[in-house]
Structures are given as structure tokens and as C-alpha cells.
N, C-alpha and C positions, 0 to 999 in steps of 0.2 A: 441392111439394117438402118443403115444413115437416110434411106428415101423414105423409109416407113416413118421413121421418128421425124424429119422433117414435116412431113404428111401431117401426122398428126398431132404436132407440134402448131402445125400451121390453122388446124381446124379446132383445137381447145383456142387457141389466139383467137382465131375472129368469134368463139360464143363467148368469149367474156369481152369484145371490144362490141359485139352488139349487146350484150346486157347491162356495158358500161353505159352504151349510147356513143360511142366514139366514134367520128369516123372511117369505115374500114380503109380509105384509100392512104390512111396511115399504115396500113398493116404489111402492104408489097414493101416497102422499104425498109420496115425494121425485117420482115423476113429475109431480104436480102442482105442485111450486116449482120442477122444472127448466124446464118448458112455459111460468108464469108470469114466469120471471125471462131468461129467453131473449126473451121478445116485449118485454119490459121494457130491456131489454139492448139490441135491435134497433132501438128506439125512442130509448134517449138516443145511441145511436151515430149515428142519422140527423140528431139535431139538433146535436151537437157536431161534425160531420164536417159536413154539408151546408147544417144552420139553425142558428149558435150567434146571432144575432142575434134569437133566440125568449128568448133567458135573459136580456135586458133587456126585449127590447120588452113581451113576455107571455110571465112564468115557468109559469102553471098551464099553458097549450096544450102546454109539452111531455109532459103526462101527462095528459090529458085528451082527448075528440075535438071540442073547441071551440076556437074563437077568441073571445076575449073582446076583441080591438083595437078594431073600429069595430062595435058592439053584437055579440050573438051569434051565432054564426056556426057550423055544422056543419064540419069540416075531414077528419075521418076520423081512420086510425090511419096517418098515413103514416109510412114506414121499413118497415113489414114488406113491403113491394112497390115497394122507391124503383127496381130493378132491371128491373122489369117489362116487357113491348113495350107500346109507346101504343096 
């Protein structure tokens, strides 16, 4: 779902930056901070809604895909699929 709405995201973008007349080579770098700050965004929402007990216990693991509690630990990027079917 997040590739399609990117996608398409990105192709309403460039018809209103060519009916602006703006240059498109503006458009790769704001897609790139939108893409980045949406996953970003996705992620402290899952720990303030779901995990806010990560912001005492271990501040870095909310933006990292480690746990650093009891030695190191893989944990993933969860929030972007906290919805998902098991």
C-alpha cells in the first residue's frame, strides 16, 4: 500500500508542478523528504501510541532497528506494518 500511494503520490506531484510550470527537478528531492519523513513519522507514532515506555526504557531503539536493553538485539522497523495480519 505505501508503494502505490507513493506512486501516486508522486504522479498528482509532477501534474500540478507542470501546470504550475515549476521545475520538475524540484520534485526528486521533495519526494525523497516526503518518503523519508512519513516512515519517520510512522515510526514515532507507533511508539508514542503503542510503545511510549521505549522513551525511558531505551531512547535510541525508537529510531534505530536495535534494542540495546539486555545486549543487542535486532528488533526491525516496527510501526510501518503494526496493522498487518499475523
Amino acid at each position: 500500500m505505501w508503494v502505490i500511494a507513493f506512486i501516486l503520490g508522486w504522479y498528482i506531484m509532477k501534474r500540478i508542478y507542470t501546470k504550475e510550470k515549476v521545475k520538475l527537478e524540484y520534485l526528486d528531492p521533495m519526494f525523497i523528504y516526503v518518503v523519508l519523513s512519513t516512515m519517520l513519522g510512522a515510526r514515532l507514532g507507533h511508539v508514542l501510541f503503542y510503545q511510549s515506555e521505549l522513551i525511558k526504557q531505551d531512547f535510541f531503539s525508537i529510531f534505530l532497528p536495535f534494542s540495546f536493553k539486555d545486549g543487542i538485539e535486532f528488533t526491525g522497523f516496527q510501526g510501518l506494518a503494526s496493522h498487518a495480519l499475523p
